[in-house]
C-alpha positions in Angstrom: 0.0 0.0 0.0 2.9 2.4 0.8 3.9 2.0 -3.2 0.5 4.4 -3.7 2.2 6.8 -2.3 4.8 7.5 -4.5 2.3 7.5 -7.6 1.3 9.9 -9.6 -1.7 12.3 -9.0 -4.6 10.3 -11.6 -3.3 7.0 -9.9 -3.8 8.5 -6.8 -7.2 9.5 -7.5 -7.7 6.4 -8.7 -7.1 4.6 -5.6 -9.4 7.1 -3.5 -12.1 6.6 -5.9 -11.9 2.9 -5.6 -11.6 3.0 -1.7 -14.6 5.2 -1.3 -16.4 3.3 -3.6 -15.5 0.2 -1.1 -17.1 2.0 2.0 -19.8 3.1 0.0 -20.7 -1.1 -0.7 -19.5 -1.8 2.8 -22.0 0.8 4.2 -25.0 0.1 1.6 -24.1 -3.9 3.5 -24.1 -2.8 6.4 -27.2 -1.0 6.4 -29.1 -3.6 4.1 -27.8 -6.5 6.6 -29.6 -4.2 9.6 -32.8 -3.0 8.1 -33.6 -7.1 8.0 -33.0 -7.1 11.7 -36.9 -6.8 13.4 
């Protein structure tokens, strides 16, 4: 992961991109997984 670091600006946004897209999914789980809770 520290290898992102030294990348260039577009692979940088890139990565951010790709990681909030992952906490977006996480987060549409998470809330999916508690609105089947009673």
């Amino acid at each position: 992961m520290e290898k992102w670091l030294d990348s260039s600006p577009k692979d940088h946004n890139k990565i951010e991109n790709l990681k909030a897209k992952v906490k977006e999914t996480n987060w549409a789980r998470t809330s999916a997984a508690m609105s089947d809770w009673p």
